[in-house]
TIMAR-897558 format. One record per residue: residue number from 0; residue in three letters; chain; x, y, z of N, C-alpha, C in turn. Coordinates in nm, 2 decimals, padded with zeros to 4 digits. Each point is the difference from the previous one (the first is absolute). Example, Ala and Ser with C-alpha at 12.3 -4.5 7.8 and 13.67 -1.06 7.14 Angstrom:
<nodes>
[0; "Ala"; "A"; [01.32; -00.57; 00.78]; [-00.09; 00.12; 00.00]; [00.09; 00.12; 00.00]]
[1; "Ser"; "A"; [-00.04; 00.11; -00.07]; [00.09; 00.11; 00.00]; [-00.08; 00.11; 00.08]]
</nodes>
This chain:
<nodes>
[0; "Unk"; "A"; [00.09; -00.12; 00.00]; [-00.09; 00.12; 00.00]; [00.09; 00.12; 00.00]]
[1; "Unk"; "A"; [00.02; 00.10; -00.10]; [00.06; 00.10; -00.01]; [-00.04; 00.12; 00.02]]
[2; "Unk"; "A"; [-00.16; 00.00; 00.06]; [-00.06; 00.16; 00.05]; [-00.06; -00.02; 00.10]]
[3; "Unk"; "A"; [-00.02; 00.08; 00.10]; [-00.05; 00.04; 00.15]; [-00.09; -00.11; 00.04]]
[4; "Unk"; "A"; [-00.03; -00.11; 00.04]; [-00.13; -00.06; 00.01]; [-00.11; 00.10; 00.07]]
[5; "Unk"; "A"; [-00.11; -00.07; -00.07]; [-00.12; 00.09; 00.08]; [-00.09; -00.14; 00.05]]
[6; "Unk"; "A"; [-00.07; 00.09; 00.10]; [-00.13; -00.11; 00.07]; [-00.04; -00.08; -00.13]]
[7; "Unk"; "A"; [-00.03; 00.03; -00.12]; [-00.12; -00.11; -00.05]; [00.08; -00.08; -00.06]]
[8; "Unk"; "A"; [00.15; 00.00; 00.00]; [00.09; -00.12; 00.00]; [-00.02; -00.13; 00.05]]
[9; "Unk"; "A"; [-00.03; 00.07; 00.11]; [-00.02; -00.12; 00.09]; [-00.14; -00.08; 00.05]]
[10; "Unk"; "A"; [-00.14; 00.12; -00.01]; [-00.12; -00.05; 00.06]; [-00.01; -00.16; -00.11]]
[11; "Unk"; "A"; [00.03; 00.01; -00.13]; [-00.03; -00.16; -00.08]; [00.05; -00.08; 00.13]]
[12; "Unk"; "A"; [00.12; 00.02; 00.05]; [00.05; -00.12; 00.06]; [-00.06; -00.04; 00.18]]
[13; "Unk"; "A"; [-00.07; 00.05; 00.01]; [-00.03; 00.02; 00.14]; [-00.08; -00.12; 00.05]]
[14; "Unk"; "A"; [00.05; -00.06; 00.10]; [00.00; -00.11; 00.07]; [00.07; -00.14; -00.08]]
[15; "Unk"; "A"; [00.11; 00.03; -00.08]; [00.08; -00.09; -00.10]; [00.12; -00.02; 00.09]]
[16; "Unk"; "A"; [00.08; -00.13; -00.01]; [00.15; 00.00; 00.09]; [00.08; 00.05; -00.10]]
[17; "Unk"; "A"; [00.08; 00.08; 00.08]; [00.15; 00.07; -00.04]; [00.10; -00.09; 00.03]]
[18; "Unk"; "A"; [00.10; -00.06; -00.11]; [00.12; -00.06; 00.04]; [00.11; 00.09; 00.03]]
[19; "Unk"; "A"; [00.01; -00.02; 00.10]; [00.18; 00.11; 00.02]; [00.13; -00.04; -00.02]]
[20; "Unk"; "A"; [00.10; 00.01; -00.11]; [00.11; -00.05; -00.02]; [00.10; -00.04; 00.10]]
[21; "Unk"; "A"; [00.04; -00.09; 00.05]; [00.05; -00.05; 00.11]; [-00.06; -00.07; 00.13]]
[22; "Unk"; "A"; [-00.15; 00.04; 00.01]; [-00.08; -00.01; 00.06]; [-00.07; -00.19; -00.01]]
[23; "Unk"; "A"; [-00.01; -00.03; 00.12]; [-00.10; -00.13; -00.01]; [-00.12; 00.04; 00.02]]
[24; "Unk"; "A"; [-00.11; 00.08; 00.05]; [-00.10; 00.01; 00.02]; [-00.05; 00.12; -00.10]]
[25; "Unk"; "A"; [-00.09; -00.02; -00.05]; [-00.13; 00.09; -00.05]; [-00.01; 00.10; 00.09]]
[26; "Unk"; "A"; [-00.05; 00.11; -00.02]; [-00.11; 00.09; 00.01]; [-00.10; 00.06; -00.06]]
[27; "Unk"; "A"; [-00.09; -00.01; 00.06]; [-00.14; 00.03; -00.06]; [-00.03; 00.13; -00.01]]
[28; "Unk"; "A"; [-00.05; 00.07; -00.11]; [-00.03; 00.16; -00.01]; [-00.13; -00.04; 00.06]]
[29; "Unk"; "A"; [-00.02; 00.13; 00.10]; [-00.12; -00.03; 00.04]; [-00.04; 00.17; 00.02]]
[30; "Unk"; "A"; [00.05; 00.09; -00.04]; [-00.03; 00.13; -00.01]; [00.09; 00.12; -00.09]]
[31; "Unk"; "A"; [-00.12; 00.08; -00.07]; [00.11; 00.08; -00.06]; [-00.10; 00.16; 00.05]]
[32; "Unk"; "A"; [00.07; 00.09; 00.11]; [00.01; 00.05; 00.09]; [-00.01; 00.15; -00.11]]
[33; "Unk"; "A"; [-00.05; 00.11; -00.03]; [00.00; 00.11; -00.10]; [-00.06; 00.12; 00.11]]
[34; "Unk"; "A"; [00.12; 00.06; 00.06]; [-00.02; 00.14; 00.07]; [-00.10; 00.09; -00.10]]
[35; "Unk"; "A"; [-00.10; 00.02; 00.14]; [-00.08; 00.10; -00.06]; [00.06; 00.15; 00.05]]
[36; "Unk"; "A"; [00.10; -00.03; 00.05]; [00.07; 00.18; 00.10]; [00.04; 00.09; -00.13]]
[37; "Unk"; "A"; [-00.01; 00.09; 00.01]; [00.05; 00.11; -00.11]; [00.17; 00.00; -00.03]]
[38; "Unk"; "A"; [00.04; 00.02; -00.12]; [00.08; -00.01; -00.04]; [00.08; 00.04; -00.08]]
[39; "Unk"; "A"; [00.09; 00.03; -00.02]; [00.08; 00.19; -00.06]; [-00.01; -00.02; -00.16]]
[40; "Unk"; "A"; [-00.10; 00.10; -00.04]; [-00.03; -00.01; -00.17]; [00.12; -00.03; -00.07]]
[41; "Unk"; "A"; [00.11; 00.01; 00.01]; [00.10; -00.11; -00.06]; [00.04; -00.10; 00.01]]
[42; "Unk"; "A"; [-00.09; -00.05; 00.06]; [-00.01; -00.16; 00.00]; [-00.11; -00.05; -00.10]]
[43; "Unk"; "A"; [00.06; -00.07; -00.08]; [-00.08; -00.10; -00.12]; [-00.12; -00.12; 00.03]]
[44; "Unk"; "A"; [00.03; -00.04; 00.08]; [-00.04; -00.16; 00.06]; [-00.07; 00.03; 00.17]]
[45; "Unk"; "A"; [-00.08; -00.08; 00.01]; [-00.07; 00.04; 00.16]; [00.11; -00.13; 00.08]]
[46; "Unk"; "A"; [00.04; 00.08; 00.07]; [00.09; -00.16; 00.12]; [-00.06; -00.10; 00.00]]
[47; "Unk"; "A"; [00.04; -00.09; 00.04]; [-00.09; -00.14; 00.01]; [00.11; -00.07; 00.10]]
[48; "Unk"; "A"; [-00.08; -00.13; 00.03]; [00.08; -00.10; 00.10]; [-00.03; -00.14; 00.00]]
[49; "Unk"; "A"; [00.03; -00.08; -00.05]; [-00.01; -00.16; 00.02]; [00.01; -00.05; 00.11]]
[50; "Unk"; "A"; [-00.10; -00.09; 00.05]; [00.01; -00.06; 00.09]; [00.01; -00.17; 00.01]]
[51; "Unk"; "A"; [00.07; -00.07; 00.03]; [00.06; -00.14; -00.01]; [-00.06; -00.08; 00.12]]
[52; "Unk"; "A"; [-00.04; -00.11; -00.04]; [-00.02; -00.10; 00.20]; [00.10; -00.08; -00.09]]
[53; "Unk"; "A"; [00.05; -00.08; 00.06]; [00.11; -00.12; -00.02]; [-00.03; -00.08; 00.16]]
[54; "Unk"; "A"; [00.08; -00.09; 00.03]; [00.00; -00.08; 00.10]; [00.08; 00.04; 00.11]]
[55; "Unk"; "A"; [-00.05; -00.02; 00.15]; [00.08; 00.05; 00.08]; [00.17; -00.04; -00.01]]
[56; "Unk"; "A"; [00.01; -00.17; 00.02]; [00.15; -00.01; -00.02]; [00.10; 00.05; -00.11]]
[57; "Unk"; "A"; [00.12; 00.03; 00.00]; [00.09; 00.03; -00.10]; [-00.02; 00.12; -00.03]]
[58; "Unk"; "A"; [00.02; 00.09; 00.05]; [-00.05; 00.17; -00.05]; [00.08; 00.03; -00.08]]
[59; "Unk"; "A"; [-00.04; 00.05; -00.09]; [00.06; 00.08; -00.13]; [00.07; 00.11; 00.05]]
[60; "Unk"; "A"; [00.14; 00.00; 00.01]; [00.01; 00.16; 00.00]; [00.01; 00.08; -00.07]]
[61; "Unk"; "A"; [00.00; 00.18; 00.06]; [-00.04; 00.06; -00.08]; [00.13; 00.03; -00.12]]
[62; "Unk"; "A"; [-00.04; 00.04; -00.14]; [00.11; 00.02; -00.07]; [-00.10; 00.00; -00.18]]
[63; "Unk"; "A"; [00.13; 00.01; -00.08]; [-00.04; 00.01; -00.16]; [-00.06; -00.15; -00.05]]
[64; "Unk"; "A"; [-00.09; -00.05; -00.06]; [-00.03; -00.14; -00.03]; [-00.07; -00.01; -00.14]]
[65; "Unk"; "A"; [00.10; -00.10; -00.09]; [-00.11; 00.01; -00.10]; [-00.14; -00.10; -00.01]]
[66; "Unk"; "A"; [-00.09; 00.03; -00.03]; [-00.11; -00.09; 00.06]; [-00.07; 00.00; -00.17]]
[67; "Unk"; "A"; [-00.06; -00.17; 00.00]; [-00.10; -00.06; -00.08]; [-00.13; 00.02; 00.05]]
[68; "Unk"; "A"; [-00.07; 00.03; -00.06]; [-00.22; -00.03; 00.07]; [00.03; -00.16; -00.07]]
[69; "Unk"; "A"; [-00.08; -00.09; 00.03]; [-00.06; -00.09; -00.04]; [-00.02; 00.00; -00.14]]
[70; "Unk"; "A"; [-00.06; 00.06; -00.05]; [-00.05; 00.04; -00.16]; [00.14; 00.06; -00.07]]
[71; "Unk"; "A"; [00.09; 00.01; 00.03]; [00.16; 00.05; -00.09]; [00.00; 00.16; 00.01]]
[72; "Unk"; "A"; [-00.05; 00.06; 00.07]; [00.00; 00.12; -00.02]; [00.14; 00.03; 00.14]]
[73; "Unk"; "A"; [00.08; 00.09; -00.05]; [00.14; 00.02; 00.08]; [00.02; 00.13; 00.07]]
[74; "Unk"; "A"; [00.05; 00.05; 00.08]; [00.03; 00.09; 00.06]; [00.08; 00.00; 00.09]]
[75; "Unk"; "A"; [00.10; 00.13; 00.01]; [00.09; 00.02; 00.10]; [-00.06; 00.05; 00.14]]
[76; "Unk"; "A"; [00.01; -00.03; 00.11]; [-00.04; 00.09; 00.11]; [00.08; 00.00; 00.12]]
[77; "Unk"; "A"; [-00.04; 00.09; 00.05]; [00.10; 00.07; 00.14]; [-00.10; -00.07; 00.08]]
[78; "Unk"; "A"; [-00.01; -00.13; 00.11]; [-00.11; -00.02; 00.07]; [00.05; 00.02; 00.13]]
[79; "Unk"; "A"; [-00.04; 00.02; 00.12]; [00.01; -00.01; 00.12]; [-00.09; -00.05; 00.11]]
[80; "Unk"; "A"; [00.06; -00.11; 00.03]; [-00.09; -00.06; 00.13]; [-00.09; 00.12; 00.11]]
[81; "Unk"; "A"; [-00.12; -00.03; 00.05]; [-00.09; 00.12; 00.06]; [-00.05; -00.07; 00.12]]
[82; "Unk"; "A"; [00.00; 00.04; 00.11]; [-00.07; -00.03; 00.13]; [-00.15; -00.03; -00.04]]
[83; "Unk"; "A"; [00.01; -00.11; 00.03]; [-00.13; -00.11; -00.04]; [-00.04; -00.01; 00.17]]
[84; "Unk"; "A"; [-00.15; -00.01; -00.04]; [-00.06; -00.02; 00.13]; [-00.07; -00.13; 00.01]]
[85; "Unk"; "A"; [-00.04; -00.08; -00.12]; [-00.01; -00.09; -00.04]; [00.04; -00.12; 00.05]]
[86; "Unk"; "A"; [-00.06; -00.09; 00.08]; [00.12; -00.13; 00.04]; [00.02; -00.09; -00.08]]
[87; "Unk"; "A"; [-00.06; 00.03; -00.14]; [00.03; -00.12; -00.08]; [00.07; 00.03; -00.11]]
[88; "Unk"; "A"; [00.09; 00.13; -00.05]; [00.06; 00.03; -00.09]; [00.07; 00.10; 00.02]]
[89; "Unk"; "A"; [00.08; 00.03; -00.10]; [00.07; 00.11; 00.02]; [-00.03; 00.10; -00.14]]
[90; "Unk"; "A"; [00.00; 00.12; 00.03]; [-00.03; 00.09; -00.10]; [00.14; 00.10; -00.03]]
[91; "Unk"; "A"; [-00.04; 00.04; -00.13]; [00.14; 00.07; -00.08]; [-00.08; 00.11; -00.06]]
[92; "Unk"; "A"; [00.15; 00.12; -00.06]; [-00.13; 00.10; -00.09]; [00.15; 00.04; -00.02]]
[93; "Unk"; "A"; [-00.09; 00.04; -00.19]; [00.14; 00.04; -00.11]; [-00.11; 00.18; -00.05]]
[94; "Unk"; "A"; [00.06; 00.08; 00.07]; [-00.06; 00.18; -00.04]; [00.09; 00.04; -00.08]]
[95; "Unk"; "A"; [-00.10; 00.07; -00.10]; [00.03; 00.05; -00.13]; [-00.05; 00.19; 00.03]]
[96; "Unk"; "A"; [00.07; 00.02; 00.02]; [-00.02; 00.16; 00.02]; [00.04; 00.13; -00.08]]
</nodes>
């Protein structure tokens, strides 16, 4: 992908597993997160944020990953593990701002 991603990149893929390069476990898109806060008219694109569950064990850390959806569609992202309240998974989120 050679330009900015935007949110509707991603809504096709939403609730699809993401492979992470190096990674054993999937994660699941399970949100794509689009600030409604105001934002400085030179900005092109409204922020957005992906949100990930994957499995509690083996946390991903945070860092650059190239990731597959399921369906072949590819993308780089910056993900970072997030304080999950959840006792049965762990949640991540890759922001495009």
């Amino acid at each position: 992908m050679t330009s900015l991603p935007q949110h509707g990149d991603f809504t096709p893929h939403l609730n699809k597993l993401f492979r992470f390069e190096g990674r054993q476990h999937a994660l699941r898109l399970a949100a794509v997160d689009v600030s409604d806060l105001p934002h400085p008219p030179e900005l092109t694109h409204k922020p957005f944020t992906l949100i990930f569950h994957g499995p509690k064990q083996d946390v991903m850390p945070e860092g650059l990953y190239a990731a597959e959806v399921e369906d072949g569609a590819r993308f780089n992202l910056y993900v970072m593990p997030i304080h999950t309240m959840a006792p049965d998974r762990q949640e991540y989120q890759a922001v495009f701002n």
